[in-house]
C-alpha angles and dihedrals in degrees: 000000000000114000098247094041087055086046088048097048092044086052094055091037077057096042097052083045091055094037092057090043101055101023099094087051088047099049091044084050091053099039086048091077091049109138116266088262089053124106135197105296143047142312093062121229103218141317123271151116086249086128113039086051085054087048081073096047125090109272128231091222120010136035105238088179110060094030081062092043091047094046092046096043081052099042091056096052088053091059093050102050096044094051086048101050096032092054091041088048098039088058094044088048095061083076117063098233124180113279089014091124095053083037092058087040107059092036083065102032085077090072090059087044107090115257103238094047091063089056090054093052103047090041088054098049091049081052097044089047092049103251118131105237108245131170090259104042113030096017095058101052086040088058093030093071082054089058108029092065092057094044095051087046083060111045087043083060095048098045081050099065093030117130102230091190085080093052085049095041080062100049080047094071099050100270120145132241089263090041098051091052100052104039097037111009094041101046090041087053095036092111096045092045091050088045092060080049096058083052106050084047097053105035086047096045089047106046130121121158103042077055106055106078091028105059099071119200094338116076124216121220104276086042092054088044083049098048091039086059095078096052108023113086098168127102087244092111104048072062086064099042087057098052096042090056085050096053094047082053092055098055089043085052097044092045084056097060098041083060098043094046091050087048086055091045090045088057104041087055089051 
């Protein structure tokens, strides 16, 4: 096969990928501007914002506004706690220390446990110690064990290829161990730490089924979007849907340009 008809086909293998992979968002972006008479499917009536102004009104079933609060108050926990945890154990990881092997081991084995069995579990031991399950008790460390695993994945890759000549360049000229991990270690490893970050946000802001049996009587948002499902027929929330993807695409964004801007700062200090 000719060199620009493999290229071709491998564009269009790519293309269809692509196409499959995006076209339910898609669908949900455009239906979300249906007119304020159009329903959930094509053809479209109309063209409008109807229902992203009734996103903002009060719901006859669902509360759009607290089940936000609540996701992005968790998610937000998540990242910290996984930035945190994955930086103190990636450091702690660059030493061999005794149970360090089983220890590795078990933090990743979460990813390979199914979701939703995790959620049972946690769920049942905050039921069998007496705690009520709520979204910032039981939820975080139930999503907790779906992020710290990729963060600590990460930050083991990043301590792997670290140049530890900088770290000692530091101690050289007199900095402390503190010193010489915020002002060398920390700024190398930035893009790395705010990716993490990216990860904890999004897996947090988008999970469901480590959710489900952990977030006791106050949904979170893909909970709310889940239960309003069986009794909302209205293209309000495609309108979510649509938001709520614009709003993943703006941290990402935002996580993008703090990188780039510390790569420039990095080489402009070089």
């Amino acid at each position: 096969m000719a060199a620009p008809l493999r290229r071709f086909a491998l564009l269009t293998v790519l293309g269809l990928f692509i196409l499959f992979l995006y076209g339910p968002t898609l669908t949900i972006l455009v239906l979300s501007f249906q007119g304020p008479d159009g329903g959930l499917t094509f053809p479209m009536n109309g063209f409008s914002l109807h229902w992203f102004y009734r996103l903002f009104q009060t719901q006859a079933v669902g509360d759009f506004g607290s089940s936000i609060a609540r996701s992005f108050a968790l998610a937000t926990m998540v990242m910290i706690a996984t930035v945190v945890v994955s930086l103190a154990a990636g450091m702690a990881f660059r030493r061999r220390f005794w149970g360090s092997g089983p220890l590795f081991t078990l933090t990743v084995a979460s990813l390979i446990i199914p979701s939703i069995l995790v959620s049972l579990g946690v769920g049942l031991l905050f039921n069998q110690l007496g705690l009520d399950p709520d979204w910032y008790s039981s939820a975080f460390g139930a999503q907790l064990t779906w992020t710290l695993p990729f963060g600590l994945l990460i930050m083991f890759a990043v301590f792997n290829r670290f140049d530890r000549a900088w770290e000692e360049a530091a101690r050289d000229q007199g900095a402390t161990a503190w010193q010489s991990f915020c002002h060398a270690v920390l700024p190398i490893i930035m893009p790395s730490v705010i990716g993490i970050a990216l990860f904890g946000f999004t897996l947090s802001y988008d999970e469901f089924a480590r959710t489900l049996l952990t977030a006791g009587s106050d949904n979170t948002l893909p909970l709310e979007i889940f239960g309003m499902t069986t009794s909302v027929t209205t293209p309000v929330l495609y309108a979510l849907g649509t938001l709520t993807t614009m709003f993943s695409f703006l941290v990402i964004l935002f996580c993008l340009i703090a990188v780039r801007l510390l790569a420039a700062k990095r080489a402009i200090a070089a």
